[in-house]
C-alpha positions as CSV (number, residue, x, y, z in Angstrom):
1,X,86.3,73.3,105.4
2,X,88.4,72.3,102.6
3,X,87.1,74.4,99.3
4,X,87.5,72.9,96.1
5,X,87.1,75.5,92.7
6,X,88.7,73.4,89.9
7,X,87.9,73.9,85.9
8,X,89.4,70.7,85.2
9,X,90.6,71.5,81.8
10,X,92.1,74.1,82.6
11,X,93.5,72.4,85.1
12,X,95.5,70.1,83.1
13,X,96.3,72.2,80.3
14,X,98.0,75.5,82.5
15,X,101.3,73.1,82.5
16,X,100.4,70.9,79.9
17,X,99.5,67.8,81.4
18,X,97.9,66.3,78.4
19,X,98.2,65.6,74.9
20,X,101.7,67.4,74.5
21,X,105.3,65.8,74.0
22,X,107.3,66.2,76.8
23,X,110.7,68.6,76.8
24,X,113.2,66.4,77.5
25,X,117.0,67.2,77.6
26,X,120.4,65.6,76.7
27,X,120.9,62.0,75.8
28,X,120.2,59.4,76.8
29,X,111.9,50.4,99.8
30,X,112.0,48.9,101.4
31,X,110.9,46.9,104.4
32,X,110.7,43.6,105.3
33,X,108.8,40.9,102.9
34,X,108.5,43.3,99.9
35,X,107.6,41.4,97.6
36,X,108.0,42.4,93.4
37,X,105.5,40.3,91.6
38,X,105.7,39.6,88.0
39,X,101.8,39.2,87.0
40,X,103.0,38.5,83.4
41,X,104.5,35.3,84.4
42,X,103.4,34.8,87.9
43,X,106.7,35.3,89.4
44,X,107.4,36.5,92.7
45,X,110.7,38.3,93.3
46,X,111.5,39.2,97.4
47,X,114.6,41.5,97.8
48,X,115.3,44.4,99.4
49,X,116.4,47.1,96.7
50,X,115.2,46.7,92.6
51,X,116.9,44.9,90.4
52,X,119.9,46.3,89.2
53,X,119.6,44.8,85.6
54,X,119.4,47.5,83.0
55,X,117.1,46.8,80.3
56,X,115.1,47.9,77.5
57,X,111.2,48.5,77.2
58,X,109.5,49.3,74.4
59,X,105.8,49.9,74.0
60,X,104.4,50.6,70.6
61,X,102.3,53.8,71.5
62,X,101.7,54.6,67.9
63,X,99.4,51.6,67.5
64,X,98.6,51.6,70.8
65,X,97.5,54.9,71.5
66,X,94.4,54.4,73.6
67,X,96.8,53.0,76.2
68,X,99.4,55.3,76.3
69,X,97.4,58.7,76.7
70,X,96.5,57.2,79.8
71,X,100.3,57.2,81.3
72,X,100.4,58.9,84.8
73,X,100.8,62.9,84.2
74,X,101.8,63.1,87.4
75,X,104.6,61.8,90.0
76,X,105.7,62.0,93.2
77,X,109.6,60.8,93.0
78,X,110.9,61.7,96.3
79,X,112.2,61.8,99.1
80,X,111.5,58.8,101.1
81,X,110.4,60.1,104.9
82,X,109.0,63.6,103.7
83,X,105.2,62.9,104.9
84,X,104.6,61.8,101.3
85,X,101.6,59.7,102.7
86,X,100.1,62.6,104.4
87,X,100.8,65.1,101.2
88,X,99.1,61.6,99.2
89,X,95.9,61.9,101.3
90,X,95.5,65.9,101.1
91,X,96.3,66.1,97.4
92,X,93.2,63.4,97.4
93,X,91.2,65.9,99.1
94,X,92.0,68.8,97.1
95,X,91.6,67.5,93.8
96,X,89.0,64.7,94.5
97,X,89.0,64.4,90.7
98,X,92.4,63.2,90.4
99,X,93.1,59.3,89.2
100,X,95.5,57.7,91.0
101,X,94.6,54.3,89.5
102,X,94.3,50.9,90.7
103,X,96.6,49.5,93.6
104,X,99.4,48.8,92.8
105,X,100.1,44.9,91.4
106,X,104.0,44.9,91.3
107,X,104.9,45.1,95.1
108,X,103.5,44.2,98.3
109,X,103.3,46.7,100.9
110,X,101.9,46.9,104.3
111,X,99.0,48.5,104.5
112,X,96.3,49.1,101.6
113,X,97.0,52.7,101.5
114,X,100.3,52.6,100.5
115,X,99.4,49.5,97.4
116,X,97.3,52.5,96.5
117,X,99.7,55.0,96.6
118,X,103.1,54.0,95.3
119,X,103.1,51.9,92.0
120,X,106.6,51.3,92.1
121,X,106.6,49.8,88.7
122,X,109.7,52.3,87.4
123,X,112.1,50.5,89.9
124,X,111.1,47.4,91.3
125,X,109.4,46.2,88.4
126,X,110.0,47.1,84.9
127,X,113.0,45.0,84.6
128,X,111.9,42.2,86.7
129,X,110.2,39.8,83.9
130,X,112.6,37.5,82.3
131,X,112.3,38.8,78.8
132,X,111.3,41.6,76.6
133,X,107.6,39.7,75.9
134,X,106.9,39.5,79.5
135,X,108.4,42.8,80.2
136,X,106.3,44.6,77.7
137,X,103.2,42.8,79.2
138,X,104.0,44.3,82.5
139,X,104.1,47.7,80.9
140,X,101.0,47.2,79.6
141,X,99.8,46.4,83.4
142,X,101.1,49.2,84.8
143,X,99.3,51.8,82.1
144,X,96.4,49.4,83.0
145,X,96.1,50.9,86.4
146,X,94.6,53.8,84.9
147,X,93.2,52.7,81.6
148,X,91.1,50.1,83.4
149,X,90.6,48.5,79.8
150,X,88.5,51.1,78.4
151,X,87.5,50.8,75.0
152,X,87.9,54.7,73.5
153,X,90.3,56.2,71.5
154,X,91.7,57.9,74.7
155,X,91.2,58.5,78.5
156,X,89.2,61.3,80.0
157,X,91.1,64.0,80.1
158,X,92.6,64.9,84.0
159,X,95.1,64.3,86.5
160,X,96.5,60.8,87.2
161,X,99.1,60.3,89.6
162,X,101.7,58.1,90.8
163,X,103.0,58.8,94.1
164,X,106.6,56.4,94.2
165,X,108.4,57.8,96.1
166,X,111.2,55.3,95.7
167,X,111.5,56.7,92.4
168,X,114.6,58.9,93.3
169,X,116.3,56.3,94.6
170,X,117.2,54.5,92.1
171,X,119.3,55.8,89.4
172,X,118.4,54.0,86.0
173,X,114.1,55.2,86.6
174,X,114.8,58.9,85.1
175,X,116.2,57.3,82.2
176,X,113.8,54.9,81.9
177,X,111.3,57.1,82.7
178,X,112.4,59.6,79.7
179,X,112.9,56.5,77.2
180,X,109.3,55.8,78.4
181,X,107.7,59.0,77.5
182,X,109.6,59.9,74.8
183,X,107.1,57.3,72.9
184,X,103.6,58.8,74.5
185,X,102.2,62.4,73.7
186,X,101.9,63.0,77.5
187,X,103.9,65.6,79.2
188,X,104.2,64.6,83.4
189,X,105.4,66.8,86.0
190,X,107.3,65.7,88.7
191,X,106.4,66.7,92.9
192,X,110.0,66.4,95.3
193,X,109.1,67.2,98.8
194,X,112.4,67.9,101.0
195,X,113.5,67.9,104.0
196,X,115.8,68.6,106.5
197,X,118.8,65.7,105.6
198,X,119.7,65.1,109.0
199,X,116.3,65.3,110.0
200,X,114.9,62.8,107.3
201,X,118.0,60.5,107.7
202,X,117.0,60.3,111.6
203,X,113.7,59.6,110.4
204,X,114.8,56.3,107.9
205,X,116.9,55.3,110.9
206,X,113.9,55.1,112.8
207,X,111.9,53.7,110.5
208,X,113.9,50.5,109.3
209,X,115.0,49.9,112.3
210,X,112.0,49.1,113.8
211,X,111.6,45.9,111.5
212,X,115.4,45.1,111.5
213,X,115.8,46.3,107.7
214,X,118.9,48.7,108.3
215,X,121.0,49.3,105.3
216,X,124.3,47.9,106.0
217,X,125.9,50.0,104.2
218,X,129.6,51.2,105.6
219,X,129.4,48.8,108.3
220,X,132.6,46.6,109.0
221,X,131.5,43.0,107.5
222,X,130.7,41.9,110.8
223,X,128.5,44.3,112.3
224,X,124.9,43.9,112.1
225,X,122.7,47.4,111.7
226,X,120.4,45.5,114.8
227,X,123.1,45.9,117.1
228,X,124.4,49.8,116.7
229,X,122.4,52.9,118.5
230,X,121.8,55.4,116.3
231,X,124.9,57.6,117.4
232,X,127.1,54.4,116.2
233,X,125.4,53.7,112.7
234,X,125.2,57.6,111.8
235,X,129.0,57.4,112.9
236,X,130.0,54.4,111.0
237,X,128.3,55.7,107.8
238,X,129.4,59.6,108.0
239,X,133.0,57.6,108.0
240,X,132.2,55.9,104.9
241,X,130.6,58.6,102.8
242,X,133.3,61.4,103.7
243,X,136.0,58.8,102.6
244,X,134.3,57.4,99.2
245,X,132.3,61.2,98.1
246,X,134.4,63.9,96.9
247,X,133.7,67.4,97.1
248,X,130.1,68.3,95.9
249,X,131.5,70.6,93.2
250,X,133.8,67.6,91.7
251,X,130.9,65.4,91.5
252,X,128.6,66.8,88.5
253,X,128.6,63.6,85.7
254,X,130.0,61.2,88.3
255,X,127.6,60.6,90.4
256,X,126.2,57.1,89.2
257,X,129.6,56.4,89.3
258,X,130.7,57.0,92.6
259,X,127.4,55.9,94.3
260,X,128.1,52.6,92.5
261,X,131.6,53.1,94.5
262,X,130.4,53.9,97.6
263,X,127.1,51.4,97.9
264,X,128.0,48.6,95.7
265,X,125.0,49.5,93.7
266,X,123.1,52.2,92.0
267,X,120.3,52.5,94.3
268,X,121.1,54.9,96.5
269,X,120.6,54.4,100.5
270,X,121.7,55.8,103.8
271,X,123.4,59.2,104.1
272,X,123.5,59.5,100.5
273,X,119.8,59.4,100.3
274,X,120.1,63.5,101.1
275,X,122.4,64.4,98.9
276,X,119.4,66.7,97.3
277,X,121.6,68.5,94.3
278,X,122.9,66.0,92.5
279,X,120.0,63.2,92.7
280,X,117.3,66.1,91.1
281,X,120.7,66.8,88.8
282,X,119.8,63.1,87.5
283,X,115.9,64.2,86.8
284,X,117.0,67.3,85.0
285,X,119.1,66.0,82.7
286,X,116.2,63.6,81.4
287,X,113.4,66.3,81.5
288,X,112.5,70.2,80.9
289,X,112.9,72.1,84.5
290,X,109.4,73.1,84.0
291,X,108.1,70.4,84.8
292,X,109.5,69.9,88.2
293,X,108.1,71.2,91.9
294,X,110.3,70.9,94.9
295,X,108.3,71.4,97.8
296,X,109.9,72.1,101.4
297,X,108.6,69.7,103.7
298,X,108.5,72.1,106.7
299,X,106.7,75.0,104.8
300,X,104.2,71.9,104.3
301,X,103.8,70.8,107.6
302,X,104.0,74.6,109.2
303,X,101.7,76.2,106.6
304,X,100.1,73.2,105.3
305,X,97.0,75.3,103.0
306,X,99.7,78.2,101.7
307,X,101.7,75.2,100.5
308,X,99.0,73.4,99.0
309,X,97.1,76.7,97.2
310,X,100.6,76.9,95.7
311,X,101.5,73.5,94.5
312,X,97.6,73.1,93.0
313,X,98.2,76.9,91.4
314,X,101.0,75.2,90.2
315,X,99.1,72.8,87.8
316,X,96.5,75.8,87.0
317,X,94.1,75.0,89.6
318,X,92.3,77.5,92.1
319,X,91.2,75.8,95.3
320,X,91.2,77.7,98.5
321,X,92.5,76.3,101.6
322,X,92.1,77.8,105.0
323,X,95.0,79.2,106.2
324,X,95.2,77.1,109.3
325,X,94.9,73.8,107.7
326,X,96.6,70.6,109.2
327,X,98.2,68.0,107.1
328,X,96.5,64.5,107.4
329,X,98.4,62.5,110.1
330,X,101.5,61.1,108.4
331,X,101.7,59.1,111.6
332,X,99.1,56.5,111.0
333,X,100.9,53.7,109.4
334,X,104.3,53.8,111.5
335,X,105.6,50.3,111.4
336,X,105.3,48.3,114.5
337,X,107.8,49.8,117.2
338,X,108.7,52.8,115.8
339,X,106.9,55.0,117.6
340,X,108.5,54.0,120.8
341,X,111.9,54.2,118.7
342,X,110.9,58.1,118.3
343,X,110.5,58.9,121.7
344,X,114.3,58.0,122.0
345,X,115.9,61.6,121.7
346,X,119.3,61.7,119.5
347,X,122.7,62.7,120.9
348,X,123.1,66.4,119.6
349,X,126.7,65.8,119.0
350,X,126.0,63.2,116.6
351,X,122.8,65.3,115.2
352,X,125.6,68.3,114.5
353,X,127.9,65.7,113.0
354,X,125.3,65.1,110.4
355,X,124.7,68.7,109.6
356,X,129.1,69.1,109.3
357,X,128.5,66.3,106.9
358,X,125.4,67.9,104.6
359,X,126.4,71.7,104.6
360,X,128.5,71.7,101.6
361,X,126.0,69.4,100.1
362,X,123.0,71.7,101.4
363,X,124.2,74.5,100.1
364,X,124.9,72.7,96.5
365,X,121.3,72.3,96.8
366,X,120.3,75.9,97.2
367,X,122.7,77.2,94.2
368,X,121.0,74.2,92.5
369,X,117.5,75.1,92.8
370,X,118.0,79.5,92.6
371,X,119.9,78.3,89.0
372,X,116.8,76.4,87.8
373,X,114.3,78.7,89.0
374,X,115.5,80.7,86.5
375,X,114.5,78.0,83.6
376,X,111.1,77.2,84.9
377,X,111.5,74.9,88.2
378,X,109.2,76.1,90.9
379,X,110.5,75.8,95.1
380,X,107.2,76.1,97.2
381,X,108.5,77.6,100.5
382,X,111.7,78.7,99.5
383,X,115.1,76.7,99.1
384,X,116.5,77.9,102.7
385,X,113.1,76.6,104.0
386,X,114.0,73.2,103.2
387,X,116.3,73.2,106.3
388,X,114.2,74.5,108.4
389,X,113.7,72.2,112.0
């Protein structure tokens, strides 16, 4: 039995969650029939990856301040194929009095549970609108989802949350993101479950290819992702990144640049979508390492309540979890076909290919995180855990 002992204020205020400006540093998913929808001027947008427009927002939060304290204090940037939807559904449980606001009314997803948990307003739609008017107005949706159009000076005070996990993806959101709060007196922290790169890239394969939605990226022009085993796609990409990527330790300020090089775009997809270091690089440049948790995905699903008690300690709460919990089933809302895509067992050549390919990368990632621990960021599990099986 799940044991919830929250003093809600508290709560909020151990990591300032509330009515604080945030620390911010320096300077300035897809499946099949996503659709973006533009409510503000009943536009529907279907692509596969955001726009890649940049653009300016603005919202007025002095005069609209109501509004603004109502921002999400909480997100959940990353990665994609981490069990966020099972993490979603026990964060849900230990903090029943957490907001996660309305389903989402930029993108159509799947299943109801996932319109629920991933907004993706960051990404797919804050530049979507056709002008600044229209894209204000969908700003003022998206901080709808949790003001609900309550008349008060401000929101009851507590945890909302927006679990987009896409967020991480796509290189312009931190900045956005930053530009965003800069304006509001809310201070958000930020969850990144990880995993195992090769492990979590065998997982995307999986995933997309059961509804033919591959990334062709590093393919030859005429081969389609549908007709490549997974030994062949892993191949053809692990060509493609080791001949555009240069050595992790050269890569530190270029890395929009050379994803743009590499993808043809700056949302970031395939192999690249482990390269852990320098995409939570992008994060902490924009905001205060305090306010970041990175969360090993296999200290979660191994010792589910341990991991849980810490990341709710984390934001000042004291819940008890028994120490033999189970993490909700994560399995639920495979896509059609993809759990007969799992039961097909990888070539372990091609699996230690991949891990020859993220070493250097994954052990960027652990000088990374044991730096930053230092100034505040918190790893529940431990860095090396990350790469655990």
């Amino acid at each position: 039995m799940l044991v919830v002992c929250l003093l809600f204020s508290s709560f909020v205020s151990s990591v300032g969650l509330l009515s604080r400006q945030p620390k911010l540093n320096g300077s300035q998913n897809s499946s099949i029939g996503l659709s973006v929808v533009n409510s503000s001027v009943g536009k529907t947008f279907d692509q596969i990856v955001p726009p890649t427009e940049e653009c300016s927002v603005q919202i007025k939060c002095e005069s609209r301040r109501d509004k603004c304290t109502c921002a999400p204090n909480l997100f959940v940037i990353g990665s994609m194929r981490v069990a966020s939807t099972s993490f979603f559904l026990d964060m849900k449980r230990a903090i029943p009095q957490a907001d996660v606001g309305d389903d989402t009314t930029f993108v159509g997803f799947p299943t109801k549970l996932m319109q629920s948990k991933q907004k993706s307003y960051f990404d797919y739609a804050y530049c979507a609108p056709p002008n600044v008017p229209a894209r204000e107005a969908l700003m003022n949706d998206y901080l709808n989802l949790w003001h609900k159009g309550q008349k008060k000076d401000k929101c009851e005070k507590g945890l909302r949350a927006d679990f987009s996990v896409t967020y991480m993806q796509d290189l312009l959101v931190a900045g956005r993101m930053r530009a965003f709060y800069q304006s509001t007196d809310v201070n958000p922290h930020f969850f990144v479950l990880l995993r195992n790169p090769t492990k979590r890239y065998l997982s995307e394969v999986r995933h997309w290819n059961a509804t033919d939605s591959l990334n062709p990226v590093g393919l030859p022009a005429n081969v389609k992702p549908r007709t490549l085993n997974f030994e062949q796609y892993a191949r053809l990409q692990i060509k493609h990144f080791n001949a555009c990527l240069p050595e992790p330790s050269l890569i530190k300020g270029t890395f929009k640049q050379t994803i743009k090089s590499c993808i043809g775009s700056g949302h970031v997809a395939g192999l690249a979508n482990g390269l852990y270091a320098p995409l939570l690089q992008f994060w902490t440049a924009e905001f205060d390492t305090k306010q970041f948790t990175v969360i090993s995905f296999a200290s979660y699903l191994k010792r589910t309540g341990p991991t849980l008690q810490a990341v709710v300690s984390r934001l000042g709460g004291n819940t008890q979890f028994p120490q033999d919990m189970k993490p909700s089933d994560y399995e639920v809302d495979h896509l059609p076909g993809e759990k007969a895509l799992i039961k097909i067992k990888p070539d372990p050549a091609v699996m230690a290919e991949l891990d020859q390919f993220y070493a250097p990368w994954n052990e960027q990632l652990v000088n990374f995180l044991q730096d930053n621990e230092k100034r505040g960021l918190q790893v529940v599990g431990g860095a090396n855990a990350i790469f655990e099986a």
